[in-house]
BAKE-556791 format. One line per 8 residues: their letters; for each residue x, y, z of N, C-alpha, C, O. Coordinates in nm, 2 decimals. Layout:
REM residues N
a = X Y Z X Y Z X Y Z X Y Z  ...
//
This chain:
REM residues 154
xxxxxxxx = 7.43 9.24 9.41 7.50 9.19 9.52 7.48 9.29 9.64 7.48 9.41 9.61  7.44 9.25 9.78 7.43 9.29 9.85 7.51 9.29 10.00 7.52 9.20 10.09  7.58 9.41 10.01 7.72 9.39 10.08 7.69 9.42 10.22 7.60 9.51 10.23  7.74 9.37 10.39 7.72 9.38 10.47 7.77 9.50 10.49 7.82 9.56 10.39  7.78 9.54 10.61 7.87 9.60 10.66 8.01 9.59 10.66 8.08 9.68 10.62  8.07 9.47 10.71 8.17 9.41 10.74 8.23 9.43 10.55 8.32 9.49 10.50  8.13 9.34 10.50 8.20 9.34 10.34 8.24 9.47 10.32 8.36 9.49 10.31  8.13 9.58 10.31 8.16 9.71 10.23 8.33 9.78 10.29 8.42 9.84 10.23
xxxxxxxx = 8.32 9.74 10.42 8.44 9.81 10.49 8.59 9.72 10.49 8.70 9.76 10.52  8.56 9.58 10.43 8.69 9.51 10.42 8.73 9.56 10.24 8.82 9.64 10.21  8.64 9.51 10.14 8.64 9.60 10.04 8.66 9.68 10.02 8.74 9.68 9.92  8.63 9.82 10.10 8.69 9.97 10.07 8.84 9.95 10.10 8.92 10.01 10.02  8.89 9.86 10.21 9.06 9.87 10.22 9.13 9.77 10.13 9.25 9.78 10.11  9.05 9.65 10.06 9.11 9.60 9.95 9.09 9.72 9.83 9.20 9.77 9.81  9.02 9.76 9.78 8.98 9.83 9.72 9.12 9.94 9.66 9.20 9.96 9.56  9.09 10.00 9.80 9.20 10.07 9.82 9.35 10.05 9.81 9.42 10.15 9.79
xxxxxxxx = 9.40 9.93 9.81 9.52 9.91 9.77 9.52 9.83 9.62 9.63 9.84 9.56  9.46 9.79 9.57 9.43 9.68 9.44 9.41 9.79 9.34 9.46 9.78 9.23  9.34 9.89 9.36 9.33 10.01 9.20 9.42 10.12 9.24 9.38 10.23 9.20  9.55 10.10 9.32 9.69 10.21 9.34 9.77 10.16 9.19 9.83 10.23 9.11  9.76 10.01 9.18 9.85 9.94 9.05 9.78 9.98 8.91 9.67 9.97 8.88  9.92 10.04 8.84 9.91 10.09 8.67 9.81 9.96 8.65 9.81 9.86 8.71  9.72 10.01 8.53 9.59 9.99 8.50 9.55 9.87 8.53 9.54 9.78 8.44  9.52 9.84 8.68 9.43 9.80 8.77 9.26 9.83 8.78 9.20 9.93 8.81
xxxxxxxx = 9.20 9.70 8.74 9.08 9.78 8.76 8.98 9.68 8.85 9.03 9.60 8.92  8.84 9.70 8.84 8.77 9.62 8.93 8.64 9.63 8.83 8.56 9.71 8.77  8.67 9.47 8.86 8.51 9.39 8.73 8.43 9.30 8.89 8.43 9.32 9.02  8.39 9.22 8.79 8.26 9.14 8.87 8.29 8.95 8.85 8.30 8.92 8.73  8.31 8.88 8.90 8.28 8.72 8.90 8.19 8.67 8.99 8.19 8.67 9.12  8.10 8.61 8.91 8.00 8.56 8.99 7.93 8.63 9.12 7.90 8.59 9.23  7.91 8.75 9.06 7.86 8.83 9.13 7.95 8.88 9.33 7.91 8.91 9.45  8.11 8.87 9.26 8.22 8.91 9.37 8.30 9.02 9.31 8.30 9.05 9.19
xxxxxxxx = 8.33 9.05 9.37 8.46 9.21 9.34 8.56 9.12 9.29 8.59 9.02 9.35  8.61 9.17 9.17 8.75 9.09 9.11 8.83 9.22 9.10 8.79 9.33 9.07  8.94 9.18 9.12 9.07 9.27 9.05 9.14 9.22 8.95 9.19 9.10 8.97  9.17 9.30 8.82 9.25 9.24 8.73 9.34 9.37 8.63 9.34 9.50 8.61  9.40 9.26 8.60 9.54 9.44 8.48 9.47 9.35 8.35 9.50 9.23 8.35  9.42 9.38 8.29 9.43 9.30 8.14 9.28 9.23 8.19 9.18 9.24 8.25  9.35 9.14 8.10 9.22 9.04 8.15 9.25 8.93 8.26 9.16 8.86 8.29  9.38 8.91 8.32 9.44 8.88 8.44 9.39 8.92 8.57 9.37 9.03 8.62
xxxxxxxx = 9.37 8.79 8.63 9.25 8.81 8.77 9.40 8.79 8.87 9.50 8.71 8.85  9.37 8.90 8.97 9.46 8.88 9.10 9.41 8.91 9.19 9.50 8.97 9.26  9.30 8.91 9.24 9.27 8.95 9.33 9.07 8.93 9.31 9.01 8.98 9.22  9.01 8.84 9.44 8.87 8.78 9.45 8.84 8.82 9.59 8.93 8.81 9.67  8.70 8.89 9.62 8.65 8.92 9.70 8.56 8.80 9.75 8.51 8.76 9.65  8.50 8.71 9.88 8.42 8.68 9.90 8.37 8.71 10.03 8.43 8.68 10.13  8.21 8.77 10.02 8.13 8.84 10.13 8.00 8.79 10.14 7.92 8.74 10.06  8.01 8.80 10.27 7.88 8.75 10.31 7.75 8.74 10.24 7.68 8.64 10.25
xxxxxxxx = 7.72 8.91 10.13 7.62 8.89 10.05 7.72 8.87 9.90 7.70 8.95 9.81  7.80 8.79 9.89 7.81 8.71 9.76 7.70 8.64 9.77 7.64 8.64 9.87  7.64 8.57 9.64 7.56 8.49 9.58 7.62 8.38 9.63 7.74 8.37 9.64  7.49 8.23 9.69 7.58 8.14 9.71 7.56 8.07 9.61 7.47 8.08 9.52  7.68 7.97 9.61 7.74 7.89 9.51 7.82 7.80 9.56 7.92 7.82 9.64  7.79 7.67 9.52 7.89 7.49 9.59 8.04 7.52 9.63 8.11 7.50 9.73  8.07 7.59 9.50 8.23 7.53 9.52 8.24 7.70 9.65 8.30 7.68 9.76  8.18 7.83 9.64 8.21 7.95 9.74 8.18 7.91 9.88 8.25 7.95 9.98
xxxxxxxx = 8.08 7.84 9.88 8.00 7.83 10.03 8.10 7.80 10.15 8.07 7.85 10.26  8.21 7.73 10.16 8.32 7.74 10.31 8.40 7.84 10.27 8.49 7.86 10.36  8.40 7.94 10.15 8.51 8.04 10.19 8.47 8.13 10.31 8.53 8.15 10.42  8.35 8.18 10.28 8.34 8.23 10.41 8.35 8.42 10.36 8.33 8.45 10.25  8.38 8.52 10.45 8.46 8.65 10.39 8.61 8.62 10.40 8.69 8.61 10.50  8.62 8.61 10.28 8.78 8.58 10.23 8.83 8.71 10.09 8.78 8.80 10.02  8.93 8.66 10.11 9.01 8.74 9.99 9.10 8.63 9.93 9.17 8.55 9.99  9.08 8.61 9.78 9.17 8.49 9.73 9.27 8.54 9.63 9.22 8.60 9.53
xxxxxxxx = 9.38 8.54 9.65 9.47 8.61 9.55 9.56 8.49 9.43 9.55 8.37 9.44  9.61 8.53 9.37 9.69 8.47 9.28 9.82 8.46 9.35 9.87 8.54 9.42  9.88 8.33 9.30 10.04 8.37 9.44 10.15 8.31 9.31 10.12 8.25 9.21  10.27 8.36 9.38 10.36 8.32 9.26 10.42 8.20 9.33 10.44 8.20 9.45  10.44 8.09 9.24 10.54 7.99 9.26 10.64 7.99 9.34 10.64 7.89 9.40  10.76 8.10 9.38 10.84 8.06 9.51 10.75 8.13 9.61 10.83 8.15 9.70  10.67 8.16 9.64 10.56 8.21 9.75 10.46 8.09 9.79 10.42 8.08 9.90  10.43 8.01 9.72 10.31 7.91 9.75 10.35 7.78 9.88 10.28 7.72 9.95
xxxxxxxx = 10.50 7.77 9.85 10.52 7.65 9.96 10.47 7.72 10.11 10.39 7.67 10.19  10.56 7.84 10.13 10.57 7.93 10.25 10.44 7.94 10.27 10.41 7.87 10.36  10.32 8.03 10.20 10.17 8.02 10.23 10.13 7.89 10.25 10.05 7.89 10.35  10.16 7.75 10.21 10.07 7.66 10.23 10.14 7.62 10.35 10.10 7.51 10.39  10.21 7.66 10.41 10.31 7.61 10.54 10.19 7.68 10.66 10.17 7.61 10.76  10.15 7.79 10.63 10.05 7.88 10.73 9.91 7.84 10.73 9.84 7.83 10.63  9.88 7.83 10.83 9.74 7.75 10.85 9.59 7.85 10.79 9.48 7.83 10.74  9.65 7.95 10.82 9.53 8.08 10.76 9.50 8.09 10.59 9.44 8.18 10.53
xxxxxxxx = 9.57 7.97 10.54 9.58 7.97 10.37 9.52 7.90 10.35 9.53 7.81 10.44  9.42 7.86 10.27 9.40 7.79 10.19 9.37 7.75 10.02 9.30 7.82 9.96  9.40 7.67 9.97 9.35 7.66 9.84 9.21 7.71 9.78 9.10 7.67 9.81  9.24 7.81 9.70 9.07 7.94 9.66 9.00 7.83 9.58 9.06 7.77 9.50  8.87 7.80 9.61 8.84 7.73 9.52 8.76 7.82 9.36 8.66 7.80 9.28  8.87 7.93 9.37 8.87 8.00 9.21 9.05 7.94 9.20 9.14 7.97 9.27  9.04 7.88 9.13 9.18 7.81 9.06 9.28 7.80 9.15 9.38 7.86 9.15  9.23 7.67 9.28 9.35 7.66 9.38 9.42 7.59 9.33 9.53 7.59 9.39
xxxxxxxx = 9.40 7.47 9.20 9.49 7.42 9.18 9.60 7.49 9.08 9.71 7.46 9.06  9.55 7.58 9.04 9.66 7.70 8.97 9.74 7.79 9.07 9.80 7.89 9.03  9.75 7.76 9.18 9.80 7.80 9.31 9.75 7.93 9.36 9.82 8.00 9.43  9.61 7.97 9.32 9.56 8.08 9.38 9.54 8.02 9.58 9.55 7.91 9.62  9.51 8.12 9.65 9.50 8.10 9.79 9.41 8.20 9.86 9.40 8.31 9.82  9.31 8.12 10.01 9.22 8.23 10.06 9.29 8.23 10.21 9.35 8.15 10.28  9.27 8.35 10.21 9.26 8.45 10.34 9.15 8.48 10.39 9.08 8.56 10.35  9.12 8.40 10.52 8.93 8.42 10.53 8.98 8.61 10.60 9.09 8.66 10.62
xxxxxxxx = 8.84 8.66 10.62 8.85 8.79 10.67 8.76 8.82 10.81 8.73 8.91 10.89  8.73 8.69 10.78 8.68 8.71 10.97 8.72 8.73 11.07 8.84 8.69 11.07  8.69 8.77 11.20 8.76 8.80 11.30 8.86 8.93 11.33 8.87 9.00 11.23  8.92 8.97 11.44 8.98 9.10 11.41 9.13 9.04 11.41 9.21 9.13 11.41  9.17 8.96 11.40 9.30 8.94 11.37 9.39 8.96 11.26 9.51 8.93 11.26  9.33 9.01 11.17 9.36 9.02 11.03 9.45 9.13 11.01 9.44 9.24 11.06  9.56 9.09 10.91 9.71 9.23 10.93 9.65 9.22 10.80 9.63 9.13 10.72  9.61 9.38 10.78 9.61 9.45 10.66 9.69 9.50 10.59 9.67 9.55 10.48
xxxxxxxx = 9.84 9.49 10.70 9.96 9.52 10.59 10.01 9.42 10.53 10.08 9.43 10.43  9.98 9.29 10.57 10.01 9.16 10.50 9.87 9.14 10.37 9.89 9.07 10.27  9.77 9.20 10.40 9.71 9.16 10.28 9.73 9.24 10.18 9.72 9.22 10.06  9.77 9.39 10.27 9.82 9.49 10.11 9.94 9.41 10.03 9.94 9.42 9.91  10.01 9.34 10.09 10.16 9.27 10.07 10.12 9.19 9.97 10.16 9.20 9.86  10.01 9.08 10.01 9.91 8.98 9.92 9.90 8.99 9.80 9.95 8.93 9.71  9.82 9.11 9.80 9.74 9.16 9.68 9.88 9.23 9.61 9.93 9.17 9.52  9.92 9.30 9.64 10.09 9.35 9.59 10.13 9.24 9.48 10.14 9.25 9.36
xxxxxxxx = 10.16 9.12 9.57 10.26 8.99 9.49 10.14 8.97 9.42 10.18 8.95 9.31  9.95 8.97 9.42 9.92 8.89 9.33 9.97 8.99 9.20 10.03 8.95 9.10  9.95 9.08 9.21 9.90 9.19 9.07 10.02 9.20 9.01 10.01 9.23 8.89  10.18 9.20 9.09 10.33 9.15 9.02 10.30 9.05 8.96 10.34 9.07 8.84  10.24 8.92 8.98 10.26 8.79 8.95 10.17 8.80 8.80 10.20 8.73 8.70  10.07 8.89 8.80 10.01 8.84 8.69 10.02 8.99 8.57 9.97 8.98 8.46  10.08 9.11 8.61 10.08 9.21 8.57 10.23 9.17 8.46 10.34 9.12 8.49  10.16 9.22 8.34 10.27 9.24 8.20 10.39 9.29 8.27 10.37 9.35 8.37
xxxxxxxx = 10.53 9.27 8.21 10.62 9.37 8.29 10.66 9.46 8.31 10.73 9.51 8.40  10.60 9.54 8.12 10.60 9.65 8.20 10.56 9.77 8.24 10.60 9.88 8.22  10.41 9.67 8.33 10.34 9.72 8.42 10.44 9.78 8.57 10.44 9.89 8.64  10.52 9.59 8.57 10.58 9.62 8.70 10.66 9.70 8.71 10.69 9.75 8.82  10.73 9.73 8.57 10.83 9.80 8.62 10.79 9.96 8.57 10.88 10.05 8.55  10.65 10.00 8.54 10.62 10.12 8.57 10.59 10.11 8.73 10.67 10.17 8.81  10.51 10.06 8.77 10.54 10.07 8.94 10.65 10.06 9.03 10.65 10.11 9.14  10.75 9.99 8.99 10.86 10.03 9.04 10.92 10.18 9.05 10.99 10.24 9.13
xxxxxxxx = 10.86 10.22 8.91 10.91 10.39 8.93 10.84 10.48 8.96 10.87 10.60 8.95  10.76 10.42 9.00 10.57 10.52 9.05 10.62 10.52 9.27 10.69 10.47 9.35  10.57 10.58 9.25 10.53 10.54 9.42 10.37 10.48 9.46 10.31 10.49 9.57  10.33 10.43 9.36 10.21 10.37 9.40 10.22 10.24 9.46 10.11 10.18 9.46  10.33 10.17 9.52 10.34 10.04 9.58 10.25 10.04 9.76 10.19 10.14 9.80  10.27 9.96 9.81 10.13 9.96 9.96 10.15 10.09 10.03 10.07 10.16 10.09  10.32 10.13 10.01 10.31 10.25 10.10 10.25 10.35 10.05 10.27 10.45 10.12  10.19 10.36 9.96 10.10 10.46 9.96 10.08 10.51 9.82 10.17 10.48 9.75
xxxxxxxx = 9.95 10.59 9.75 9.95 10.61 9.62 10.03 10.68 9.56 10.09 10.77 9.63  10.04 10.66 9.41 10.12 10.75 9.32 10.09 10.90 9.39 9.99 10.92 9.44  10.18 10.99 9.39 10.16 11.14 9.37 10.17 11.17 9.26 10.06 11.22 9.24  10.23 11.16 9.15 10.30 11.19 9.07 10.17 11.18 8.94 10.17 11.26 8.85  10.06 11.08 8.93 9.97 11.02 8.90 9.99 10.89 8.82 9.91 10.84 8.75  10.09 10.85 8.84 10.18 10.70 8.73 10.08 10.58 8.81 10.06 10.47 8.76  10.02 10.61 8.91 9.96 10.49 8.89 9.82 10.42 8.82 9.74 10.33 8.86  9.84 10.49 8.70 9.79 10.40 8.60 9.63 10.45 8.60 9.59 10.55 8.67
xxxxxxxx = 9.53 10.38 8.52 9.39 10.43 8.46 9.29 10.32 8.59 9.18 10.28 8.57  9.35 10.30 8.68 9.25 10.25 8.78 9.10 10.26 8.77 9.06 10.36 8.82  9.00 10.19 8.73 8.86 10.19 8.69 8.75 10.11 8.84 8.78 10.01 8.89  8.69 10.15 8.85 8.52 10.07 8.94 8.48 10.00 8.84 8.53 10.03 8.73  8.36 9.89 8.85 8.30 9.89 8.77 8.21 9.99 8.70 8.20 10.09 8.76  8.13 9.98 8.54 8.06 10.07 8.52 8.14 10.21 8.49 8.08 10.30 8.43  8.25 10.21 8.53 8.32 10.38 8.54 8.35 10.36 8.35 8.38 10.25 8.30  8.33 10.47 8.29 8.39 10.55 8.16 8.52 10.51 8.19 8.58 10.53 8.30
xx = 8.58 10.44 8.04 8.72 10.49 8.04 8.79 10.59 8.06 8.73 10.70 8.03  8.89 10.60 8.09 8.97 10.72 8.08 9.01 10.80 7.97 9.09 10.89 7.99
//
């Protein structure tokens, strides 16, 4: 995979908030950055040098997250949402990443609810007692075995 500029630098700040969550890590789909706890996907990168592919080609540079059921009416009310075509009918949703308009405190927010929504509980409620939530990482080190790909386990 071959990442622009734009990708490498939207990535490093998803990045950055998606492996703060107890054992959060980062694999590969179709040649895109995935985030997942388990084997639970919450979080999809798509960049310019993604691999193209039918159903990817109008995402565009997006971020497609997992959303929870009372969250999906409200996102599909907002025009900047749309159905991910990685499991939109499972109510995943994209956030394109083009342009500078983009609040990175709402996509830390995003990615937050996806990785609650699909994280065991108690994952969540070790993060609840961590300070690893968007405002900023664990001190303490509770936020969990966070991996890249390729990285040695812990």
């Amino acid at each position: 995979m071959t990442l622009s500029a734009d990708d490498r630098r939207d990535l490093e700040r998803i990045r950055s908030v998606a492996l703060r969550f107890p054992d959060a890590e980062e694999d590969e789909l179709q040649g895109r950055p995935l985030f997942r706890v388990g084997v639970r996907r919450f979080a999809i990168v798509n960049g310019d040098g993604s691999p193209d592919r039918p159903r990817w080609r109008r995402s565009g540079r997006s971020l497609h997250v997992a959303t929870d059921p009372d969250e999906r009416a409200a996102l599909g009310q907002d025009p900047r949402f749309v159905p991910s075509p990685h499991h939109g009918q499972r109510g995943w949703v994209a956030l394109r990443l083009d342009g500078d308009d983009v609040d990175w405190d709402e996509v830390a927010e995003l990615i937050e609810a996806a990785y609650r929504h699909v994280a065991p509980r108690r994952l969540v409620e070790r993060l609840d007692g961590s300070s690893a939530t968007i405002d900023g990482p664990a001190e303490d080190g509770a936020g969990g075995a966070a991996r890249r790909p390729g990285a040695a386990p812990a």
